[in-house]
C-alpha positions as CSV (number, residue, x, y, z in Angstrom):
1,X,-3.7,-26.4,-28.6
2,X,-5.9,-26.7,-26.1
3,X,-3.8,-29.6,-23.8
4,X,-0.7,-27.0,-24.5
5,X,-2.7,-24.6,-23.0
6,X,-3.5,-26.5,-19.7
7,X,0.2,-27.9,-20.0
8,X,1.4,-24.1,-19.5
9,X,-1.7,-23.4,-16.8
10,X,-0.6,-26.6,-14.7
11,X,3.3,-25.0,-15.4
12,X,2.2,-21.6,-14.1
13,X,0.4,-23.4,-10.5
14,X,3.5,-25.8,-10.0
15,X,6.0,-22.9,-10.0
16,X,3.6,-21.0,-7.4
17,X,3.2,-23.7,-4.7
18,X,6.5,-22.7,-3.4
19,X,5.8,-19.6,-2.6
20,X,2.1,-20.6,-1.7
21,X,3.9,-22.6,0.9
22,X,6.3,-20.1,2.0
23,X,3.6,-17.3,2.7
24,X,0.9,-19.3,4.3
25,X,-0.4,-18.1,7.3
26,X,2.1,-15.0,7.1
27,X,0.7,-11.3,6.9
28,X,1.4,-9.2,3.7
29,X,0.6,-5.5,3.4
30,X,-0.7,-3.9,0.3
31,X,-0.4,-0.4,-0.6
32,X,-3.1,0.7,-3.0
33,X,-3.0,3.8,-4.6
34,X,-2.3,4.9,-7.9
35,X,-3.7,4.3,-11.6
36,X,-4.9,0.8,-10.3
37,X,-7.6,3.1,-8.1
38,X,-8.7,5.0,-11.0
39,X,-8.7,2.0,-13.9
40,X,-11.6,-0.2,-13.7
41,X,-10.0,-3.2,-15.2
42,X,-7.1,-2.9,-12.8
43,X,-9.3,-2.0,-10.2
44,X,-10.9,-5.5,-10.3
45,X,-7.5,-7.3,-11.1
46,X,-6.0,-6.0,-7.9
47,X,-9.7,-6.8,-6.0
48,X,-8.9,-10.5,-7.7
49,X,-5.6,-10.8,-6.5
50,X,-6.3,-9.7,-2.7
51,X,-9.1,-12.4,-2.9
52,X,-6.9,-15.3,-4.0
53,X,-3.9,-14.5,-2.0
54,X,-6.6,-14.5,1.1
55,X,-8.3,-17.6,0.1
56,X,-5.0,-19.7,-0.1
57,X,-4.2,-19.0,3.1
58,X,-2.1,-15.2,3.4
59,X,-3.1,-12.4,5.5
60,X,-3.7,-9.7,3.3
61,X,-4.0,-6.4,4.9
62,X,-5.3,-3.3,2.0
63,X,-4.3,-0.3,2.8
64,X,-5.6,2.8,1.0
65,X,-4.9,6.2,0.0
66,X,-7.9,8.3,-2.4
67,X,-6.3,11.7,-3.4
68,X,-8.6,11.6,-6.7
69,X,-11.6,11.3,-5.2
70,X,-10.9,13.4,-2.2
71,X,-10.1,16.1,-5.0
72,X,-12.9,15.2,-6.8
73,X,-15.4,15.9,-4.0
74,X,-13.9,19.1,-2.7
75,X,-14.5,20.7,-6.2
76,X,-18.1,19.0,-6.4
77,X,-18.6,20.9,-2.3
78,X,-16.7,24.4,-4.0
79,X,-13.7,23.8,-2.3
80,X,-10.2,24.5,-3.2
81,X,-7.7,22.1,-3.2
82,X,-4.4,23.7,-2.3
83,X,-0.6,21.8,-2.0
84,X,2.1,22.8,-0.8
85,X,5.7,21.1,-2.4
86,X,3.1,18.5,-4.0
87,X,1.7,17.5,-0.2
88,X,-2.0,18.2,-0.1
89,X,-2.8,21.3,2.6
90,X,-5.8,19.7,4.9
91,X,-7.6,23.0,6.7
92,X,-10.4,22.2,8.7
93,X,-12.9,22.1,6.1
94,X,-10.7,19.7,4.1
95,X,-10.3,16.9,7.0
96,X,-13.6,16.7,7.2
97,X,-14.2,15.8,3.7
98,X,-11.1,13.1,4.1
99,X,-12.9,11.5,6.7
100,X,-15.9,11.5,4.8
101,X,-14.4,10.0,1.5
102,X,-11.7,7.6,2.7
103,X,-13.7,6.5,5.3
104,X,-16.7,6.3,3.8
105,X,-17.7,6.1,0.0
106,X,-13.8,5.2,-1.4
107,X,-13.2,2.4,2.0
108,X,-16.8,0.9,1.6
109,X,-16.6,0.6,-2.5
110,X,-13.5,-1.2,-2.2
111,X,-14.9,-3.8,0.4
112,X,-17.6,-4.3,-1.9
113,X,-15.3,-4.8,-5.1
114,X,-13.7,-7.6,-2.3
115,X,-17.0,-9.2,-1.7
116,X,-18.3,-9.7,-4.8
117,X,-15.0,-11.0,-6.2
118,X,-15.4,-13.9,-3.0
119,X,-13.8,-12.5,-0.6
120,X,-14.6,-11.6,3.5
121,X,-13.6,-8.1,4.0
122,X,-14.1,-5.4,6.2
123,X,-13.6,-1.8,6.3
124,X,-11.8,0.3,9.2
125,X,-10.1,3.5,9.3
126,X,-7.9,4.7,12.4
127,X,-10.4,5.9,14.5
128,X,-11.7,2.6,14.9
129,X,-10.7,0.7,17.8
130,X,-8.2,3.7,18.7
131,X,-6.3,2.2,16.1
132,X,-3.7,4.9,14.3
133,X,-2.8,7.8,17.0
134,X,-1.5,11.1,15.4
135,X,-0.2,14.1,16.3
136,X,0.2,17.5,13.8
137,X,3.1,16.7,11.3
138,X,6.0,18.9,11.9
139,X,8.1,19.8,9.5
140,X,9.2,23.4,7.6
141,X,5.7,23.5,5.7
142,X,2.6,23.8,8.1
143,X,0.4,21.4,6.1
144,X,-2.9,21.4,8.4
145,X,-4.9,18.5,9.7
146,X,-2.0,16.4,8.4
147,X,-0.4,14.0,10.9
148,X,2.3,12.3,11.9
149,X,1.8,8.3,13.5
150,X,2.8,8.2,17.1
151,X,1.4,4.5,18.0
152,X,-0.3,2.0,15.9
153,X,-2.9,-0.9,17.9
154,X,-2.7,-3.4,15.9
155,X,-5.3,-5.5,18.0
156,X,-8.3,-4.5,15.2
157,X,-6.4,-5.8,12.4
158,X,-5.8,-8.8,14.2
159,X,-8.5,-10.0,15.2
160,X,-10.2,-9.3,11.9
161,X,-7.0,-11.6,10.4
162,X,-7.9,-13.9,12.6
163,X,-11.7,-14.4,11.8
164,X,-10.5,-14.9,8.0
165,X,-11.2,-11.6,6.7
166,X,-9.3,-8.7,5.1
167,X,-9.0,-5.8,6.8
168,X,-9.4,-2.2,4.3
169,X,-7.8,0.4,6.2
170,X,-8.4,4.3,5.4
171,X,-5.3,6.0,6.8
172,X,-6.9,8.5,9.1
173,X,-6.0,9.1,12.7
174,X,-6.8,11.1,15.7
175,X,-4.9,12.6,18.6
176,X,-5.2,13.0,22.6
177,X,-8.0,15.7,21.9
178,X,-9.8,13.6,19.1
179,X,-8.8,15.8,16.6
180,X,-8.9,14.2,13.0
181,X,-5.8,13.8,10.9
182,X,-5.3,13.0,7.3
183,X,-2.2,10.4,7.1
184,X,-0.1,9.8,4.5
185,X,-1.1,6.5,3.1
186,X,2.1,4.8,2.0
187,X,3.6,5.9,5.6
188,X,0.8,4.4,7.1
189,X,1.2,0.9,5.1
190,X,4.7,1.2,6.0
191,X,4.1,1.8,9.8
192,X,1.3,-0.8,10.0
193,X,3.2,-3.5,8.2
194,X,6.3,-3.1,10.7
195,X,3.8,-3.9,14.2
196,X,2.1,-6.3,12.5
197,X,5.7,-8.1,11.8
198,X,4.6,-8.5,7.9
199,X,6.7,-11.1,5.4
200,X,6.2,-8.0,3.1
201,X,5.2,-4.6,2.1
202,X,4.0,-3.7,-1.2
203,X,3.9,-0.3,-2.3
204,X,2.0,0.0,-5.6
205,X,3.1,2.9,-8.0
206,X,2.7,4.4,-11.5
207,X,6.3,3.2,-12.1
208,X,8.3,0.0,-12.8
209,X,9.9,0.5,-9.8
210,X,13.4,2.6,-9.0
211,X,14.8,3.4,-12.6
212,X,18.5,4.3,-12.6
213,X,17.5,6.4,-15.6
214,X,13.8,7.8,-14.7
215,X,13.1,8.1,-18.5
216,X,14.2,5.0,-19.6
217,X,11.9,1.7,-17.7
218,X,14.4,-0.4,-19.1
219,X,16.8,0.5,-16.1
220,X,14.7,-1.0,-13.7
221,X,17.2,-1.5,-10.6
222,X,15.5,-5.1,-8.9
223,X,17.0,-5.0,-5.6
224,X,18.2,-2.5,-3.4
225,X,19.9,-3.1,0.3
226,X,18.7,-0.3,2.3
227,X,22.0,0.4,3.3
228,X,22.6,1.7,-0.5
229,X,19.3,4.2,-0.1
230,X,21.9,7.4,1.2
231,X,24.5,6.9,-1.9
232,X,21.0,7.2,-4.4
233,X,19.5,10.1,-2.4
234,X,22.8,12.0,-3.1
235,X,23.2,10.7,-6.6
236,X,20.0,11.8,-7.7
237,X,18.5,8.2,-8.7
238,X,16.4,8.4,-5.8
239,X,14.3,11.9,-6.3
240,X,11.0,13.8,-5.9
241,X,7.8,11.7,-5.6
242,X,10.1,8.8,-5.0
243,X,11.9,9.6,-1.9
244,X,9.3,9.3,0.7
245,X,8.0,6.2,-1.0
246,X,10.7,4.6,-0.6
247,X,12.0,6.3,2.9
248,X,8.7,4.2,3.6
249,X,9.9,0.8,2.5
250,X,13.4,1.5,4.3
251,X,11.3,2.4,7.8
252,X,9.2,-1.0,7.4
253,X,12.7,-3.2,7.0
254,X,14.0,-1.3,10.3
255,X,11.4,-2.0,12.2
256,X,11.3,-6.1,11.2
257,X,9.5,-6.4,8.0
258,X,11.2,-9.2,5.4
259,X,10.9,-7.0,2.1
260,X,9.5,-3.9,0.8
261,X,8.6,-3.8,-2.9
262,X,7.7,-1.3,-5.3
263,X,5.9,-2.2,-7.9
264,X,3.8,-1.3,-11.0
265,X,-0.1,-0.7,-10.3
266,X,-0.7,-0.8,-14.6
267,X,0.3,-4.1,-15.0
268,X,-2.5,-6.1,-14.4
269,X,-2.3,-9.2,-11.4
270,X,1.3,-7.1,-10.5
271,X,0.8,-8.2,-6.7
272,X,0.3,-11.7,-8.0
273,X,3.3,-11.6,-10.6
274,X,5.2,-10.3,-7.6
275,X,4.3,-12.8,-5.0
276,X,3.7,-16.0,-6.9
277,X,6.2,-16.3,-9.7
278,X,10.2,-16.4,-9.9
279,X,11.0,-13.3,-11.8
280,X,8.9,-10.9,-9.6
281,X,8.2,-7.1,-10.7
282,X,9.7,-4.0,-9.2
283,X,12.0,-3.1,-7.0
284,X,12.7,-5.5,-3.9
285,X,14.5,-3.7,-0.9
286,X,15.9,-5.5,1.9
287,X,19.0,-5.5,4.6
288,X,20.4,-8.4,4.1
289,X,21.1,-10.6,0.4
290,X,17.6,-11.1,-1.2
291,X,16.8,-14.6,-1.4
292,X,17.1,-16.8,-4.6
């Protein structure tokens, strides 16, 4: 039992060195958000996966959202939360406590989780090294201190990459009069993946992935050119919740990123399972065939 048990361990490495060798040295862009912020178990699965990925040789970039515990903390401080079509309003007092929690206590917990699972990691948000600048999100709904990228410097990430570690990003910005803005996280993934010329974006959800059915998980769709996005807006496959997640992964191709995937944040080791193994998870969008 126990040599069928390495047999099928030594089976599981083999059919990763492929794609250990086909990401090496390339930048990949995580996503975090979701269930697998809330779980502990698959809290430290996805803190496990970030390290390995890093310590075989990719350039994993975390970015991170932290709605929960932004809630969380405004009802502790007496504050309302209010939304508006399921975007959270950010008044004045709101931002503040934003910056406090993504950029503080949720951004410094998850470097920690990194360190102690072996890993080099640091925490930035986009004030640091004039990293995202925002401006106020237009749009029909005046949603506050809630911005909209207008330039990404990508030179703190890199040179964090570069020294080995792995950047944690809290997806704040500022403007010309150093205003503070909260920024959508998955936009912000999205937008940072495309300057830094990623291999791939991944976008982890409470979902399989695009369902053709959304009851039914069984009608997982795999692949998706972005070409087809329109025809599945219209059809209604492509609703709610999901459609600025995956107007997201559609940006990120445009704009030179290799793939965009959804995937699954409750299945534990999903970004590995994704990465590292020939069936993949989710749904895979792309402009051109997806490769074999």
């Amino acid at each position: 039992m126990m040599e069928l048990s390495n047999a099928v361990k030594a089976g599981v490495l083999v059919q990763a060195l492929p794609y250990i060798q086909k990401y090496f040295g390339k930048v990949v862009v995580v996503k975090y958000g979701g269930n697998a912020m809330i779980d502990a178990g698959l809290k430290q699965a996805v803190m496990d996966d970030i390290v390995l990925l890093s310590l075989i040789g990719i350039k994993v970039v975390l970015v991170h959202g932290g709605g929960p515990e932004i809630t969380e903390t405004m009802n502790a401080m007496g504050l309302e939360s209010r939304f508006i079509n399921g975007l959270r309003y950010t008044d004045e007092e709101a931002v503040k406590v934003v910056q406090m929690v993504l950029a503080g206590k949720t951004n410094k917990d998850l470097v920690a989780m990194l360190c102690r699972s072996g890993g080099k990691a640091i925490g930035i948000c986009g004030l640091d090294g004039q990293m995202i600048k925002a401006e106020k999100l237009s749009g029909p709904d005046d949603l506050g201190f809630v911005g909209e990228i207008k330039h990404i410097n990508t030179r703190p990430i890199v040179d964090q990459l570069d020294m080995g570690y792995i950047p944690v990003i809290a997806t704040v910005g500022y403007d010309d009069m150093g205003r503070v803005y909260n920024i959508n996280a998955d936009t912000a993934a999205a937008r940072i993946a495309s300057e830094l010329r990623a291999e791939n974006l991944i976008l982890m959800t409470d979902i399989r992935g695009l369902l053709r059915d959304k009851d039914d998980e069984n009608t997982l769709i795999p692949s998706v050119n972005i070409s087809d996005v329109p025809a599945l807006i219209r059809q209604g496959i492509i609703s709610g919740g999901m459609i600025p997640k995956i107007e997201s992964c559609v940006e990120s191709i445009r704009r030179g990123v290799s793939k965009s995937i959804i995937i699954d944040g409750r299945i534990p080791h999903s970004i590995l399972i994704e990465m590292m193994t020939d069936e993949g998870i989710g749904t895979m969008f792309h402009i051109n065939q997806p490769e074999d």
